[in-house]
matplotlib code that plots the C-alpha trace (Angstrom):
import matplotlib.pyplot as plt

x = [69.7, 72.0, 75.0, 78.1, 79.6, 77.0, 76.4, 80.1, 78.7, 75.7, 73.9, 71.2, 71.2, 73.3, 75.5, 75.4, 78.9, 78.6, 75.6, 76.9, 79.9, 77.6, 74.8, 77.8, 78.1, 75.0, 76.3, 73.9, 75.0, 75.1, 72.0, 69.8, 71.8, 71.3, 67.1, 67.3, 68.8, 66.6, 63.4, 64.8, 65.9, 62.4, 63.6, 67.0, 69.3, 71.9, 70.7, 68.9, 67.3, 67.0, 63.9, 64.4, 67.9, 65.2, 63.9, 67.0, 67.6, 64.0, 65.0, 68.2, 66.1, 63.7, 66.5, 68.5, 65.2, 64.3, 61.2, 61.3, 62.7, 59.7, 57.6, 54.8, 57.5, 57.7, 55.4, 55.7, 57.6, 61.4, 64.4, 66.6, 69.1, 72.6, 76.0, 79.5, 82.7, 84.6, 85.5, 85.8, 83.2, 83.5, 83.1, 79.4, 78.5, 80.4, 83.0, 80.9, 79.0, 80.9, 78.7, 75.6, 73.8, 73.3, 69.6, 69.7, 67.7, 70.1, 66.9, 66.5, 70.2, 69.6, 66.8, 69.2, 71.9, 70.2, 69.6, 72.4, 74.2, 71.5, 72.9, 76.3, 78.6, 81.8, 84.6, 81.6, 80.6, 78.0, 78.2, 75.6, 74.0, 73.0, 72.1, 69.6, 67.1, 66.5, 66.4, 64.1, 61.7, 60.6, 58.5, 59.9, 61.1, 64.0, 65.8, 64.8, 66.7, 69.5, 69.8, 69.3, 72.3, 74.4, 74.0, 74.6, 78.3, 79.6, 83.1, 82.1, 83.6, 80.6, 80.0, 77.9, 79.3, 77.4, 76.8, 76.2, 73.7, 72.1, 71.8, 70.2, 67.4, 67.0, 66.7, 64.2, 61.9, 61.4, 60.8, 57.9, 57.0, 57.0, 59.5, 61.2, 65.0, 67.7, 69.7, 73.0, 73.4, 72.6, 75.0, 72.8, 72.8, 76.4, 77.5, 79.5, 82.3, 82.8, 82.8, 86.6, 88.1, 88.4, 86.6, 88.6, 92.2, 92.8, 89.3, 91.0, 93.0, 89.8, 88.7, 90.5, 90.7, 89.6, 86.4, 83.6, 81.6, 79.0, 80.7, 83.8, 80.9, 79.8, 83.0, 83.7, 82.8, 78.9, 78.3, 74.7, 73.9, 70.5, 71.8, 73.0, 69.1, 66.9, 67.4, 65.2, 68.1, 69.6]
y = [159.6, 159.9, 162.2, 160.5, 161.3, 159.1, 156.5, 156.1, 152.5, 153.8, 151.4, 153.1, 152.5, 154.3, 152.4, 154.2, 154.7, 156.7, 158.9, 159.5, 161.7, 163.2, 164.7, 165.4, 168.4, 169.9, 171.0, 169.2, 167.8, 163.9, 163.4, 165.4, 163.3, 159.8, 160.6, 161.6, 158.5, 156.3, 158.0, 157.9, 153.8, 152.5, 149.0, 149.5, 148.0, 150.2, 151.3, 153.6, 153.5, 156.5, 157.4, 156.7, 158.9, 162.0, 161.8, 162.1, 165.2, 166.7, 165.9, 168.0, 170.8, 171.0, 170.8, 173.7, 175.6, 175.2, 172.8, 169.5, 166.3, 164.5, 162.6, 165.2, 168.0, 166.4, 167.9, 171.5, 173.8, 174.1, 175.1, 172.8, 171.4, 173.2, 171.3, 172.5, 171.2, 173.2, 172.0, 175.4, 175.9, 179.8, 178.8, 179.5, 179.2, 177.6, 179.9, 182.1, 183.9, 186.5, 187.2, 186.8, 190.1, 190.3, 189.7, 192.5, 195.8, 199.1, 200.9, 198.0, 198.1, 202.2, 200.4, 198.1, 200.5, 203.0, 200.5, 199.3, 203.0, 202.9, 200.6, 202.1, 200.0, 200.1, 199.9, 199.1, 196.2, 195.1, 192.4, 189.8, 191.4, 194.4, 192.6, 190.4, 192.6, 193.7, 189.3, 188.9, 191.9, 190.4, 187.2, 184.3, 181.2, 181.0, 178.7, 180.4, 183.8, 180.8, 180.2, 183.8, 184.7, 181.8, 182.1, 185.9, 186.0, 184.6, 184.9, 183.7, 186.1, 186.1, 190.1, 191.3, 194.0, 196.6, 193.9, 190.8, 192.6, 193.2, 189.7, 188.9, 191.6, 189.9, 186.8, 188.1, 190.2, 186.8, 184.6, 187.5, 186.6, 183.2, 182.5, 179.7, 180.6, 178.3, 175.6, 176.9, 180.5, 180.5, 182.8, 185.6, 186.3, 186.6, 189.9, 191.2, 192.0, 188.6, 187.1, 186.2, 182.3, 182.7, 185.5, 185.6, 183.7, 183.9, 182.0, 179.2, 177.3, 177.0, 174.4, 171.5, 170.8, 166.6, 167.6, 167.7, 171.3, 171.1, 168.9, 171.1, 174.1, 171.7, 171.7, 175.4, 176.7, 178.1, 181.4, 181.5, 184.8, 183.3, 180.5, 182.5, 183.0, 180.8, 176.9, 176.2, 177.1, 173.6]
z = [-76.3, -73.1, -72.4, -73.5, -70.5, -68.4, -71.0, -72.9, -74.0, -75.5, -73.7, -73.2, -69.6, -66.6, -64.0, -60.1, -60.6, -63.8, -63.1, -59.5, -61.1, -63.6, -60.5, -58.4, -61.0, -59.8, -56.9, -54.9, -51.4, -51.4, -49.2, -51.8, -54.4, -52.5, -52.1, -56.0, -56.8, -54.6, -56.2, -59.6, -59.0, -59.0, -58.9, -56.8, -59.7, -59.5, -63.0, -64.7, -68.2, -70.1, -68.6, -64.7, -65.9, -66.8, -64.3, -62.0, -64.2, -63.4, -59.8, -59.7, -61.2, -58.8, -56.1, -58.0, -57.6, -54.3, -54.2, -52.9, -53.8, -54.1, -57.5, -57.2, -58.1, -61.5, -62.7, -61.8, -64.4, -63.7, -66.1, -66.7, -64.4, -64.2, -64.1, -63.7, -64.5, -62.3, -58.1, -57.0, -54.3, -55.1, -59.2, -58.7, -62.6, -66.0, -67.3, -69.8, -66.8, -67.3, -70.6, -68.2, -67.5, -64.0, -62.6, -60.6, -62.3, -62.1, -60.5, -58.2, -57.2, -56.1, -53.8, -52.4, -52.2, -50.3, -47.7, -47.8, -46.7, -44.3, -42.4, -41.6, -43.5, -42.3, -45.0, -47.4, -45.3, -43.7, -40.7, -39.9, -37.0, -39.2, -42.1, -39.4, -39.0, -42.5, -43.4, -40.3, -41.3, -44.0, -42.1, -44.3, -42.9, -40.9, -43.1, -46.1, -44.7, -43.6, -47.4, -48.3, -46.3, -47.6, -51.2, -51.0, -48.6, -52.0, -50.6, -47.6, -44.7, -42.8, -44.1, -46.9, -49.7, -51.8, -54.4, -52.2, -50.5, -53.9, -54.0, -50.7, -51.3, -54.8, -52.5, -50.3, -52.8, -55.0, -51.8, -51.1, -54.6, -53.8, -56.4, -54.7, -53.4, -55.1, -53.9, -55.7, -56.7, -60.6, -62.3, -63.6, -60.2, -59.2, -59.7, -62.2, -59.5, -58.7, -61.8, -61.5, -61.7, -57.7, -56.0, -52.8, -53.3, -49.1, -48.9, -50.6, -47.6, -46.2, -48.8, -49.5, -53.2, -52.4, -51.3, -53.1, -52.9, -50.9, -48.1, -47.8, -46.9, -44.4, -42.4, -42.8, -38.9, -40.4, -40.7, -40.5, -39.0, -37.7, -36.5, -32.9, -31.7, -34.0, -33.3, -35.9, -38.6, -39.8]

ax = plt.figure().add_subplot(projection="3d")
ax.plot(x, y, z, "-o")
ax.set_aspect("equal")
plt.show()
């Protein structure tokens, strides 16, 4: 059994073409798509069969959830992959999120909020030089932190609210876990404030609609706030 969308001749087989809309919903940038693709394609056909198309799926997952793109993550336990319909870049999650409880604790938001007033917002926000050094205390990665910070300016303006800074401390305190940080921010996590078709409507000239998601980010001017001092960022 294959989704119709990806196998409308019930063939039981997947053309490149087909499938290549279908991953494109993951919100994946092509290059993890293309490797996904190659490693799912054992016998570079431009085909797959049902199974080489699970795995593909298994393969998004694991992207989604930060591990690598490789066979030997096939067999670790992942949920399920995530696709979206939607072509907003700021449409984080399908349109029932807004039924999602949000992953962040009320006790654990007090946490974060007290930090959060003590670092002097101003006009309840926080810029990326004083959001650094609470990322950088913690000792992970640089590029985790890089991905930390990205996934949590969800309307992108290079400053951090009350509730976005909720997110990144959610970030950071399941990195320390070793939970692994997502690729795309899953929609438990997006807080109920902006849970609205299009979080920031003067974001939107920014992004042109032809673009795909993930490539219109990449020609946004990037707002990595470790990116100043740290080359190892991207």
């Amino acid at each position: 059994f294959l989704p119709h969308q990806v196998d409308s001749a019930n063939a039981g087989r997947v053309l490149a073409s087909d499938a290549a809309v279908f991953l494109k919903k993951s919100g994946l940038t092509d290059l993890v798509l293309g490797k996904i693709w190659d490693l799912a394609d054992t016998d570079g056909k431009g085909i797959l069969n049902k199974q080489e198309f699970f795995v593909a799926l298994r393969l998004v997952a694991c992207a989604q959830n930060g591990l690598d793109v490789s066979l030997s993550s096939l067999n670790l336990p992942v949920p399920p992959p995530r696709f979206t319909d939607t072509s907003s870049p700021l449409l984080l999650t399908g349109t029932a999120s807004s039924d999602v409880p949000w992953a962040v604790k009320l006790e654990d938001k007090a946490k974060y909020d007290a930090i959060f007033d003590s670092l002097n917002p101003v006009n309840g926000l926080l810029s990326g030089d004083k959001v650094k050094p609470v990322l950088l205390n913690s000792k992970l990665p640089v590029d985790i932190l890089g991905r930390v910070w990205e996934l949590s300016d969800i309307d992108r303006d290079g400053m951090l609210d009350r509730d976005e800074f909720a997110v990144a401390m959610f970030l950071v305190y399941c990195a320390l876990e070793k939970e692994p940080v997502p690729m795309s921010l899953p929609a438990a996590l997006v807080p109920p404030s902006k849970r609205k078709p299009i979080s920031v409507p003067g974001a939107m000239p920014l992004i042109p609609s032809s673009t795909s998601t993930k490539e219109s980010h990449q020609s946004l001017p990037p707002v990595g706030i470790l990116a100043a001092k740290t080359p190892l960022t991207q």
